[in-house]
N, CA and C atoms as a LAMMPS dump frame, in Angstrom:
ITEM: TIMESTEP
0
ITEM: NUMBER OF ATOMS
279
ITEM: BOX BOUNDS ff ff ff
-5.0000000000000000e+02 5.0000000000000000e+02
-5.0000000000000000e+02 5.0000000000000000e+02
-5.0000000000000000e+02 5.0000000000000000e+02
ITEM: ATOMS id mol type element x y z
1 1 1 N 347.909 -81.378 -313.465
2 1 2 C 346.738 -81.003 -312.711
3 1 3 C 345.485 -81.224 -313.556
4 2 1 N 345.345 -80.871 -315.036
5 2 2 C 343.885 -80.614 -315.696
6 2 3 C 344.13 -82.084 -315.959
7 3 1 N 344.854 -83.334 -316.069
8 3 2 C 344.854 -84.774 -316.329
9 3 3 C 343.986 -85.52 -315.032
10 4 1 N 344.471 -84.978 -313.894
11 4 2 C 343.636 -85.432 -312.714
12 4 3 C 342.381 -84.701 -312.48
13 5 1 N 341.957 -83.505 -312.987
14 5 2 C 340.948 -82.829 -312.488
15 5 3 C 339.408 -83.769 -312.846
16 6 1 N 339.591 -84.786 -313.698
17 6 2 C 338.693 -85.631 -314.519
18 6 3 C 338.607 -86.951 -313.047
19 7 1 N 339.267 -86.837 -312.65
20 7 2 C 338.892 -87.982 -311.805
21 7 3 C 340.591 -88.666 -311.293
22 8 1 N 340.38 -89.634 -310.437
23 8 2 C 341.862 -90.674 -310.222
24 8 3 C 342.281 -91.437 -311.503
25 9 1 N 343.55 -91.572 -311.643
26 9 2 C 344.313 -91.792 -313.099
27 9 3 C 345.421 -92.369 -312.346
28 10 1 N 345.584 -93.492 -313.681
29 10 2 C 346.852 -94.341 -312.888
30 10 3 C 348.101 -93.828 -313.335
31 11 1 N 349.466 -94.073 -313.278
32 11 2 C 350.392 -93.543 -313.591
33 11 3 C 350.498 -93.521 -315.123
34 12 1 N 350.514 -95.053 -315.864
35 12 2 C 350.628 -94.841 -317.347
36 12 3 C 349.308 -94.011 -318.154
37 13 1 N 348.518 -93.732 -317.612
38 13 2 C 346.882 -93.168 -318.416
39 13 3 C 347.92 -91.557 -318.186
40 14 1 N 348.184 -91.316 -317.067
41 14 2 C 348.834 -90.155 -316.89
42 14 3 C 350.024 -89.295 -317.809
43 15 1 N 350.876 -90.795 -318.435
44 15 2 C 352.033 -90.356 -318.982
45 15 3 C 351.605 -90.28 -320.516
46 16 1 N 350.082 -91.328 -320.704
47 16 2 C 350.11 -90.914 -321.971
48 16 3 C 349.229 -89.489 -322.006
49 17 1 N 348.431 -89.116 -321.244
50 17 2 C 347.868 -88.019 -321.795
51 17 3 C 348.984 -86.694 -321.713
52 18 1 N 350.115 -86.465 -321.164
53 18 2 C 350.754 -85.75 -321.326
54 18 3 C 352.478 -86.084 -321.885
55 19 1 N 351.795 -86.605 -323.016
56 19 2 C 353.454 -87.45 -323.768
57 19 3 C 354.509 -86.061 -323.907
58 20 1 N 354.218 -84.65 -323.373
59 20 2 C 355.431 -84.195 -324.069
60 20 3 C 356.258 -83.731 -322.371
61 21 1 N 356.027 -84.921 -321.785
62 21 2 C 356.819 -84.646 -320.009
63 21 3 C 357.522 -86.178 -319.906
64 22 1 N 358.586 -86.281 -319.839
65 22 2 C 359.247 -87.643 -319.525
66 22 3 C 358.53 -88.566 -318.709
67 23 1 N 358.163 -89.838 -318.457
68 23 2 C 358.026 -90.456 -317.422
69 23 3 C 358.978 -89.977 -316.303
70 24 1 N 360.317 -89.99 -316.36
71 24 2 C 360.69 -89.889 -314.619
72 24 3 C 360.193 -88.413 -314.243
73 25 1 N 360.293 -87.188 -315.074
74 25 2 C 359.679 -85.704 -314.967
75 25 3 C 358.045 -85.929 -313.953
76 26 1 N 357.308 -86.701 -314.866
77 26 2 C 355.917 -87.137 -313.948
78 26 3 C 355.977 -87.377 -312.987
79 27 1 N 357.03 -88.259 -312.414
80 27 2 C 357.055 -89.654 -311.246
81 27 3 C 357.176 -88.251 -310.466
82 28 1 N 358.9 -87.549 -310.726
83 28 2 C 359.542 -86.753 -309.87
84 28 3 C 357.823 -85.459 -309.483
85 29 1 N 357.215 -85.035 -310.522
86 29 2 C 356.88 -83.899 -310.165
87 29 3 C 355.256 -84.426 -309.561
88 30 1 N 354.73 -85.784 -309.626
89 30 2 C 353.545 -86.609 -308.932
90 30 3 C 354.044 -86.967 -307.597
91 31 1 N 355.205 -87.194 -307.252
92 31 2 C 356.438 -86.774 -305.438
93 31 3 C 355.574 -85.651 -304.802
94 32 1 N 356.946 -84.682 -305.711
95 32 2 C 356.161 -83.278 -304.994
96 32 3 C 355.073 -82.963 -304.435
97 33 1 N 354.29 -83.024 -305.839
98 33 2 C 352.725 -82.728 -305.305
99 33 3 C 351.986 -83.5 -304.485
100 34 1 N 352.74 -84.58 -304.286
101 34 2 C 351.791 -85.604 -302.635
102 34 3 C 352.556 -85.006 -301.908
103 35 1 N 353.92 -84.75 -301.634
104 35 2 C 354.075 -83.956 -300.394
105 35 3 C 353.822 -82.741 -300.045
106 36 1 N 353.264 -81.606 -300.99
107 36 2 C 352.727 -80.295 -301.159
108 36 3 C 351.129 -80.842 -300.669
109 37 1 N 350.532 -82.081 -300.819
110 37 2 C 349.207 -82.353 -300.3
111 37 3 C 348.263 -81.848 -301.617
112 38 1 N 349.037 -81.928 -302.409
113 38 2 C 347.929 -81.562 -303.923
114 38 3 C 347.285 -82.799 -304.537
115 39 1 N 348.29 -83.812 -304.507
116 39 2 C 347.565 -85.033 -304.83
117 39 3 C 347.86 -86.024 -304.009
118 40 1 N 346.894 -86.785 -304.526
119 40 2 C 347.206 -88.09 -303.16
120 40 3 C 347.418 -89.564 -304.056
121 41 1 N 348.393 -90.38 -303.384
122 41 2 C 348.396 -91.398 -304.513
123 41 3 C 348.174 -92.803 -303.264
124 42 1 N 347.282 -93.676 -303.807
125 42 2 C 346.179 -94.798 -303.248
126 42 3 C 346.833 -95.772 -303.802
127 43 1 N 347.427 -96.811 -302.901
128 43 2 C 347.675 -98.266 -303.692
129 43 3 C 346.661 -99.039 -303.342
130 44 1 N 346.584 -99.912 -304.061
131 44 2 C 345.166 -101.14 -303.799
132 44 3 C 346.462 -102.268 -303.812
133 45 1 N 346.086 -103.099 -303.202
134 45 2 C 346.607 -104.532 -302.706
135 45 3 C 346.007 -105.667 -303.452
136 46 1 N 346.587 -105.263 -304.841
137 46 2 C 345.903 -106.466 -306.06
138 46 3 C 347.082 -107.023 -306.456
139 47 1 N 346.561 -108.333 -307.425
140 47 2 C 348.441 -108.59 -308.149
141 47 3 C 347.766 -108.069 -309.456
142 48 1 N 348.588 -107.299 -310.474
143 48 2 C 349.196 -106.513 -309.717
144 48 3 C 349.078 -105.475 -309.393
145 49 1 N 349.623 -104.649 -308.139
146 49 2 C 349.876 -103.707 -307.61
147 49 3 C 349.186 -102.504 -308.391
148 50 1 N 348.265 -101.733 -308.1
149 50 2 C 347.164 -100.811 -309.111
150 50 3 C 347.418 -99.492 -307.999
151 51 1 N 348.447 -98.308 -308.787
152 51 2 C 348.278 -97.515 -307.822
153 51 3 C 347.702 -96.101 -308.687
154 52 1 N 346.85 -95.694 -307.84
155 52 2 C 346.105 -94.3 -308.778
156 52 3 C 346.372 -92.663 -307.739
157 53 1 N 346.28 -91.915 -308.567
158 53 2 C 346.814 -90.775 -307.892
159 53 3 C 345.746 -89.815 -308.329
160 54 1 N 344.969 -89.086 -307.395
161 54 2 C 343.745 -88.183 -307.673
162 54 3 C 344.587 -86.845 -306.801
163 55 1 N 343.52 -85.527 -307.012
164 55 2 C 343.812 -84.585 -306.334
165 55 3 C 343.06 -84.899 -304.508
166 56 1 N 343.132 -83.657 -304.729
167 56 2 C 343.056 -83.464 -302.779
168 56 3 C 341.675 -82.412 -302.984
169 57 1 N 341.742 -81.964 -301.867
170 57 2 C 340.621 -80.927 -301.788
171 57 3 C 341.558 -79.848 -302.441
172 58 1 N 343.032 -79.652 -301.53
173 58 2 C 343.362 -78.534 -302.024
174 58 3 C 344.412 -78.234 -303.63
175 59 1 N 344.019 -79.53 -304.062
176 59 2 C 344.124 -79.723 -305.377
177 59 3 C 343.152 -79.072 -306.403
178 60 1 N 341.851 -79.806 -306.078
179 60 2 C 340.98 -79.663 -306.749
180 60 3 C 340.372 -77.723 -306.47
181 61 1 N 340.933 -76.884 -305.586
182 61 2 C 341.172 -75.932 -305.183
183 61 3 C 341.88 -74.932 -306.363
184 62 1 N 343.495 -76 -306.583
185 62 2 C 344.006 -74.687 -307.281
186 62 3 C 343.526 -75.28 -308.504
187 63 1 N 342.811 -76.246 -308.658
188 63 2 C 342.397 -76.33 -310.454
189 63 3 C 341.725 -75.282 -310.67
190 64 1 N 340.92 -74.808 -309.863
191 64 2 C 339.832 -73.309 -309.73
192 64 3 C 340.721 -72.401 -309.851
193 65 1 N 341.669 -72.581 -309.351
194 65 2 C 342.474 -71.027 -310.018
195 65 3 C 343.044 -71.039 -311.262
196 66 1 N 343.753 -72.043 -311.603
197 66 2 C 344.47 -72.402 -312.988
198 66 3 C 343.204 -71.895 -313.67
199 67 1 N 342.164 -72.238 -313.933
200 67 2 C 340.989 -72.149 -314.81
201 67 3 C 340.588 -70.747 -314.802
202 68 1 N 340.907 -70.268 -313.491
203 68 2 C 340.11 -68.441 -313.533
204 68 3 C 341.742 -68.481 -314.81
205 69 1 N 342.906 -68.252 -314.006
206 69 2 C 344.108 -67.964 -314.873
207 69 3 C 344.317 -68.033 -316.664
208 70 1 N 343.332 -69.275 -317.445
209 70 2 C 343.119 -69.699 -318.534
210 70 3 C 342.353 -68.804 -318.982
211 71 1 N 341.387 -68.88 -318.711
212 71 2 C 340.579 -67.941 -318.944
213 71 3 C 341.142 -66.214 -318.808
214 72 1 N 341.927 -65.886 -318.629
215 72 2 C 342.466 -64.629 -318.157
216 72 3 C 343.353 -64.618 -319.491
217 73 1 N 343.973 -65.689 -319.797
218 73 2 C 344.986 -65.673 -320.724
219 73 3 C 344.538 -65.746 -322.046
220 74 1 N 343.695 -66.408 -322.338
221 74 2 C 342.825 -66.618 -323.533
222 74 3 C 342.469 -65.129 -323.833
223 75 1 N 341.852 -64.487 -322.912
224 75 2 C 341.303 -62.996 -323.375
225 75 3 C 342.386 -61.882 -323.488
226 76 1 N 343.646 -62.196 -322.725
227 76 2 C 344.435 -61.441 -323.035
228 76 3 C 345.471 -61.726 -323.559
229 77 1 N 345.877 -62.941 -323.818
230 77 2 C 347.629 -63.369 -324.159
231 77 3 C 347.143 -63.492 -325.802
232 78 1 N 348.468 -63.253 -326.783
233 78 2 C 348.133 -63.565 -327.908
234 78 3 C 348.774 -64.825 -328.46
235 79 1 N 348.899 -65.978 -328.735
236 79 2 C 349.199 -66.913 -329.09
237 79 3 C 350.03 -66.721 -330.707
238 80 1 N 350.89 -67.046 -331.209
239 80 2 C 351.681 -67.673 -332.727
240 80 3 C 350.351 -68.737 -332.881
241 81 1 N 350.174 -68.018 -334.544
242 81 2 C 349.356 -69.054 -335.042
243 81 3 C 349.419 -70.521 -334.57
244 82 1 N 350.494 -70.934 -335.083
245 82 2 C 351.191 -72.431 -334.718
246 82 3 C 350.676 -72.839 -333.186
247 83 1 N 351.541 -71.986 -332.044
248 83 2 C 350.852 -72.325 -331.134
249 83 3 C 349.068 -72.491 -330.461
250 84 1 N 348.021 -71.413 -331.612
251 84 2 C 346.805 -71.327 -331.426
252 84 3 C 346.351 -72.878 -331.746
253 85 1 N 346.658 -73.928 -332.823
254 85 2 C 346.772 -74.733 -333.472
255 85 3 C 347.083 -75.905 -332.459
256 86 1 N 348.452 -76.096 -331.447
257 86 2 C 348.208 -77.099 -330.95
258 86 3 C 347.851 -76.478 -329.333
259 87 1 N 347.377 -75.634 -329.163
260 87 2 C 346.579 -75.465 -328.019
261 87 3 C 344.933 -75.868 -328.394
262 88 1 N 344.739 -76.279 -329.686
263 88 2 C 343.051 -76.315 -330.253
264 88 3 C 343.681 -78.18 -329.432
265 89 1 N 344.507 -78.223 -330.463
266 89 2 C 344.786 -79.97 -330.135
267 89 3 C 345.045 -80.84 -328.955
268 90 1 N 345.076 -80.056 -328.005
269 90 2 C 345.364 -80.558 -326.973
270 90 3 C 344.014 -80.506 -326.06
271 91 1 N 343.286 -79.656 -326.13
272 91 2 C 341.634 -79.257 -325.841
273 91 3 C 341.322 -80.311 -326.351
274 92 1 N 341.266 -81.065 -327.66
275 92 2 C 340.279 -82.255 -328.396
276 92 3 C 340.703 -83.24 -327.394
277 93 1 N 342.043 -83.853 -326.121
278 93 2 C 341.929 -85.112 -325.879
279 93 3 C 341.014 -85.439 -324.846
């Protein structure tokens, strides 16, 4: 969800910004969420074949909640050093 909230992203821009989810994990769980109506995925009729997958309205909906939720967690959850560390690192991409 926070990979698409930036705009439409094609499948590989997708798999690299979240290298620690398998490619087929993505494919399978970028399914779902077009049939849940969270995201929508657009082919263009180029060679070759350029298909990009953005949110929806009611995508871009629950990103507003995930974000109240972050924010909720940050002030209250306590993180392992280690984990404070690559939650900084994953914020920098």
């Amino acid at each position: 969800m926070w990979a698409l909230s930036e705009g439409p992203r094609r499948f590989g821009e997708l798999a690299q910004r979240l290298e620690v989810v398998s490619e087929r994990m993505l494919s399978e769980r970028l399914k779902e969420l077009e049939l849940e109506g969270v995201v929508a995925r657009q082919v263009f009729a180029e060679t070759p074949v350029r298909i990009e997958y953005s949110l929806t309205e009611k995508g871009r909906g629950l990103v507003t909640v995930l974000q109240s939720v972050g924010q909720w967690a940050e002030k209250w959850v306590e993180l392992p050093v280690d984990e404070l560390a690559l939650k900084k690192k994953r914020r920098a991409r």
